[in-house]
N, CA, C and O atoms as a GROMACS GRO file, in nm:
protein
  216
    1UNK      N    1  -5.179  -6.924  -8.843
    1UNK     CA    2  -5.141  -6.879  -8.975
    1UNK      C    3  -5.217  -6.751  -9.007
    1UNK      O    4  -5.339  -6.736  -9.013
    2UNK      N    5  -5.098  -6.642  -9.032
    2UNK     CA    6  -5.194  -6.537  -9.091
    2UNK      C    7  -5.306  -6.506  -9.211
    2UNK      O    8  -5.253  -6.533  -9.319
    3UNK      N    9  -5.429  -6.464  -9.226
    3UNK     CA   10  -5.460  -6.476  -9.380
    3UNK      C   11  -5.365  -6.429  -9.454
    3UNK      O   12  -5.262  -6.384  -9.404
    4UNK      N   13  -5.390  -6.432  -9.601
    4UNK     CA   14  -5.339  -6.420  -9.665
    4UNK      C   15  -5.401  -6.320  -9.816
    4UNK      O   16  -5.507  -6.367  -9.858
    5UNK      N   17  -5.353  -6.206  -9.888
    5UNK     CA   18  -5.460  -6.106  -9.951
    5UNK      C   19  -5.442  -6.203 -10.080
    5UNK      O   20  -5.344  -6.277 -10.088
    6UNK      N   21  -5.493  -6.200 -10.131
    6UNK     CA   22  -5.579  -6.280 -10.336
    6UNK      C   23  -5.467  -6.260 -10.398
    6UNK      O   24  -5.400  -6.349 -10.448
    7UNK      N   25  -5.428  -6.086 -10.400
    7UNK     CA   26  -5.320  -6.065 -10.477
    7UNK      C   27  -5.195  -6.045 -10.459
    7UNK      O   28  -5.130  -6.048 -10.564
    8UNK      N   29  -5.147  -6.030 -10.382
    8UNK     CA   30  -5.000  -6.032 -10.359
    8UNK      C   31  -4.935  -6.217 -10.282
    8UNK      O   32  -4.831  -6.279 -10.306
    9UNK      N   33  -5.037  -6.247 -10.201
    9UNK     CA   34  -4.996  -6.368 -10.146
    9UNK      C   35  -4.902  -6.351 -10.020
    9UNK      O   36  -4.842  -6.439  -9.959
   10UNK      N   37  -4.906  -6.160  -9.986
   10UNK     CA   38  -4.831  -6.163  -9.875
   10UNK      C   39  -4.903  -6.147  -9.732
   10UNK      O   40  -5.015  -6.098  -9.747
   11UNK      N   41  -4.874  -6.172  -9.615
   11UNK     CA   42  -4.954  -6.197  -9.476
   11UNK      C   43  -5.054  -6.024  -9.476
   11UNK      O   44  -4.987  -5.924  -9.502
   12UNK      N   45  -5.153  -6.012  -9.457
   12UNK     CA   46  -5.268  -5.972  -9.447
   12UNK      C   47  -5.229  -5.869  -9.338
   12UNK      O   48  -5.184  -5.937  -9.247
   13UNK      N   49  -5.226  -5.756  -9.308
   13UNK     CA   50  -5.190  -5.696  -9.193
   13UNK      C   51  -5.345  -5.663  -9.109
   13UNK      O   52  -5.460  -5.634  -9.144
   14UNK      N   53  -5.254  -5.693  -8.946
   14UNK     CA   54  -5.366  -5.784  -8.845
   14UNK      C   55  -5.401  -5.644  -8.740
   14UNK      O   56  -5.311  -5.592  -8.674
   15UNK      N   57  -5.548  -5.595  -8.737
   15UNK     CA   58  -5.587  -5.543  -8.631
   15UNK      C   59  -5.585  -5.567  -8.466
   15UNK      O   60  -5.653  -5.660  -8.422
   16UNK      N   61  -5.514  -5.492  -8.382
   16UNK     CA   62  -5.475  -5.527  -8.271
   16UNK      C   63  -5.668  -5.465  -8.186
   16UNK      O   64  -5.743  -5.373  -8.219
   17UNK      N   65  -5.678  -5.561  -8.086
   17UNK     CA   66  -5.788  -5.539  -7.985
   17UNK      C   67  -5.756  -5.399  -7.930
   17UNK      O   68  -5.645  -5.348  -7.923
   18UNK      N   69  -5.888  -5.340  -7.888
   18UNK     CA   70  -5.811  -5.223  -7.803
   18UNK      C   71  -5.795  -5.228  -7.648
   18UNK      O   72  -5.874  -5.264  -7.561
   19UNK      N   73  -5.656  -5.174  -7.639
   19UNK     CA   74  -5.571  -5.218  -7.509
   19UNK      C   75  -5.490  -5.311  -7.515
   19UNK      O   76  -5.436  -5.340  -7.408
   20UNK      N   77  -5.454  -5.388  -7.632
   20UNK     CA   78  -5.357  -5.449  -7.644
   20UNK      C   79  -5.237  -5.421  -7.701
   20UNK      O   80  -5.222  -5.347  -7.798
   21UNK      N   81  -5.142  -5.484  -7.638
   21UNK     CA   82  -5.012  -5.426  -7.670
   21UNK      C   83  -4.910  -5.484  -7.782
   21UNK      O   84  -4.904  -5.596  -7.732
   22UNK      N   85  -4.846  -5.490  -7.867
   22UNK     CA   86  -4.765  -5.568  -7.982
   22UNK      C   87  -4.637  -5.615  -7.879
   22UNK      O   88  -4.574  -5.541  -7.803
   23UNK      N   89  -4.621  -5.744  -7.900
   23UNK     CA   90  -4.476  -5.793  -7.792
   23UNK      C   91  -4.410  -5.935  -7.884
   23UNK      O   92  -4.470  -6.015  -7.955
   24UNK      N   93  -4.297  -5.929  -7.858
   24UNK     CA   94  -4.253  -6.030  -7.919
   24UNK      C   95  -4.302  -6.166  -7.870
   24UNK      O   96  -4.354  -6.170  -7.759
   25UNK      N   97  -4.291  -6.290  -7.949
   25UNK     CA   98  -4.298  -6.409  -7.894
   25UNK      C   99  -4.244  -6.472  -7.868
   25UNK      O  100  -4.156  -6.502  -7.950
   26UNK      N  101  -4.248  -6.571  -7.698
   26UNK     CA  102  -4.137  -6.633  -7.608
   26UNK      C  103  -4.075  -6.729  -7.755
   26UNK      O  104  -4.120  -6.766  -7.863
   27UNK      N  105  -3.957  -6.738  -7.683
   27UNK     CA  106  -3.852  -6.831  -7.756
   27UNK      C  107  -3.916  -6.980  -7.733
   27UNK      O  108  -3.906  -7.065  -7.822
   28UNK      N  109  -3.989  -7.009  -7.594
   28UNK     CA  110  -4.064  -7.138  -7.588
   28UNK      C  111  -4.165  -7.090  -7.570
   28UNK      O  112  -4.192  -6.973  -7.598
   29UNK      N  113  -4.288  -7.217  -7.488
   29UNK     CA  114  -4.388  -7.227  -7.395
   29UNK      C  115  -4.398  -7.348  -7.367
   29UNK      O  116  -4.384  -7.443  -7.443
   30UNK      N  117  -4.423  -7.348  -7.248
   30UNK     CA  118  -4.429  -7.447  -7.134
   30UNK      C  119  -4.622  -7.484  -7.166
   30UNK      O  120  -4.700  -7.391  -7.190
   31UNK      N  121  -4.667  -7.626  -7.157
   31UNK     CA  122  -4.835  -7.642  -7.170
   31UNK      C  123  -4.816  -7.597  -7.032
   31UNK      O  124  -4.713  -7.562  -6.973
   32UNK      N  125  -4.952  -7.605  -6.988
   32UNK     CA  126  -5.050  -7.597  -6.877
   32UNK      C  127  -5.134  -7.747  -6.844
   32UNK      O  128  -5.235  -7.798  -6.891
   33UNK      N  129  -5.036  -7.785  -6.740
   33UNK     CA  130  -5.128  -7.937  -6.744
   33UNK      C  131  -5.243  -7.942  -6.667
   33UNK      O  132  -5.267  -7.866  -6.573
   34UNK      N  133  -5.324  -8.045  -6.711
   34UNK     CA  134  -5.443  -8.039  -6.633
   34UNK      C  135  -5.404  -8.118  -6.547
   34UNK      O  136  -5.316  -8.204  -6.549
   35UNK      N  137  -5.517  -8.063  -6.421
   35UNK     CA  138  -5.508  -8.140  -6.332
   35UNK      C  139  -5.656  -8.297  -6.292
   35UNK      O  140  -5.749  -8.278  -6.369
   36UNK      N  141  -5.674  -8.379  -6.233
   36UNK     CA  142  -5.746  -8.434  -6.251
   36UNK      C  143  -5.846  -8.402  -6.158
   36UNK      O  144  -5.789  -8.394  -6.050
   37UNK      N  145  -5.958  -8.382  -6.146
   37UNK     CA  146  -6.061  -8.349  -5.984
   37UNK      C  147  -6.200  -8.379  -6.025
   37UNK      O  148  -6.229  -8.370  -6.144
   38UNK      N  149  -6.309  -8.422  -5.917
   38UNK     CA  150  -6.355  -8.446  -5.916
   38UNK      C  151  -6.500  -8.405  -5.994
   38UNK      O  152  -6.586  -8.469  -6.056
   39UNK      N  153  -6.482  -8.273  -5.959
   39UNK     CA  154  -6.609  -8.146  -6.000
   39UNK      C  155  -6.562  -8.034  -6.060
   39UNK      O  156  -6.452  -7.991  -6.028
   40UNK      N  157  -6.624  -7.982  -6.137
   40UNK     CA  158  -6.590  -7.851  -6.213
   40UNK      C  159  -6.553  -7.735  -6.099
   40UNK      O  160  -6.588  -7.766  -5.985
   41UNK      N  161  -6.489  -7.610  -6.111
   41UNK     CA  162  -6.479  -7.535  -6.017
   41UNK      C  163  -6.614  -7.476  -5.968
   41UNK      O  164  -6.721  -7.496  -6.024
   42UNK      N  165  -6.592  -7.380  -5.826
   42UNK     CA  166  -6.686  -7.363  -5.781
   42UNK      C  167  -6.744  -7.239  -5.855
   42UNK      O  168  -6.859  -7.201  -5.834
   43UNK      N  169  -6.661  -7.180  -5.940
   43UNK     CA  170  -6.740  -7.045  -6.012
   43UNK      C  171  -6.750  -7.085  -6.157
   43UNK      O  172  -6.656  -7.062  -6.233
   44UNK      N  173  -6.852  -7.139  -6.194
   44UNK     CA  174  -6.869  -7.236  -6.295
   44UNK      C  175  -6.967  -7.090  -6.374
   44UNK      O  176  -7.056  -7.113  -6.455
   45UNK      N  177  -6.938  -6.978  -6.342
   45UNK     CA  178  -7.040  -6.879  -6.466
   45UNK      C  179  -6.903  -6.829  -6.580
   45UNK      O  180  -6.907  -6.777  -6.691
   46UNK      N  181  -6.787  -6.872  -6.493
   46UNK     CA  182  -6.658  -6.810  -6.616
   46UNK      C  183  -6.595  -6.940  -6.610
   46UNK      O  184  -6.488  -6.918  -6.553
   47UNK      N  185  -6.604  -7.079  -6.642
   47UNK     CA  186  -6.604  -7.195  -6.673
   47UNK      C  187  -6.709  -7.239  -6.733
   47UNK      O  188  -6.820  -7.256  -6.683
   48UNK      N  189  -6.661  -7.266  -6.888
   48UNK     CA  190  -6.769  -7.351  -7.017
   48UNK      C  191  -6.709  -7.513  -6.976
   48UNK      O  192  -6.786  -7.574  -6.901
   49UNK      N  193  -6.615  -7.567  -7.006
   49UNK     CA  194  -6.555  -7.719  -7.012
   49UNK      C  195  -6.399  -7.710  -7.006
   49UNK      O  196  -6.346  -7.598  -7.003
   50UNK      N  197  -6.357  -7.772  -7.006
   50UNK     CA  198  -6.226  -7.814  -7.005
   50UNK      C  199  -6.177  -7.981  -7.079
   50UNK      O  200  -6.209  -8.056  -6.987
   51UNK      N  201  -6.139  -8.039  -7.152
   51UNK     CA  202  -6.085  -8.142  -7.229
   51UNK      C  203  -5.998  -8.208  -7.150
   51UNK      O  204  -5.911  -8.129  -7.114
   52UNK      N  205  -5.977  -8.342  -7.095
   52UNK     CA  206  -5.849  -8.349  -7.060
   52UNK      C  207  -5.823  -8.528  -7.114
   52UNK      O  208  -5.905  -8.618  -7.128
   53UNK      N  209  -5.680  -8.526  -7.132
   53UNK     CA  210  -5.688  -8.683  -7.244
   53UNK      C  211  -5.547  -8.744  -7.157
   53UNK      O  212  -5.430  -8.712  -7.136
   54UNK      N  213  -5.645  -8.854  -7.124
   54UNK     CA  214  -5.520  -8.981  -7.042
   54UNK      C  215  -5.432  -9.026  -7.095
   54UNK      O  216  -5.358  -9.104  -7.036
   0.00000   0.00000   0.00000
């Protein structure tokens, strides 16, 4: 949900990152399922956790 400004009540206009590009959004999305394994990956310095629910 976008914020929203005090006085008008209309969507807040949103600063883009730099290098990012404005694109429309898919008509769907598909999740990303987890998979189940034993041990965290082996490059665990750009891996914090992962959640996964039975």
């Amino acid at each position: 949900m976008m914020p929203r400004t005090a006085h008008t009540g209309k969507a807040a206009a949103m600063t883009l990152p730099k290098g990012a590009k404005r694109a429309a959004l898919p008509q769907a999305l598909s999740p990303q399922l987890a998979t189940l394994v034993d041990k965290p990956p082996a490059d665990n310095g750009q891996w914090q956790y992962e959640v996964k629910f039975k």
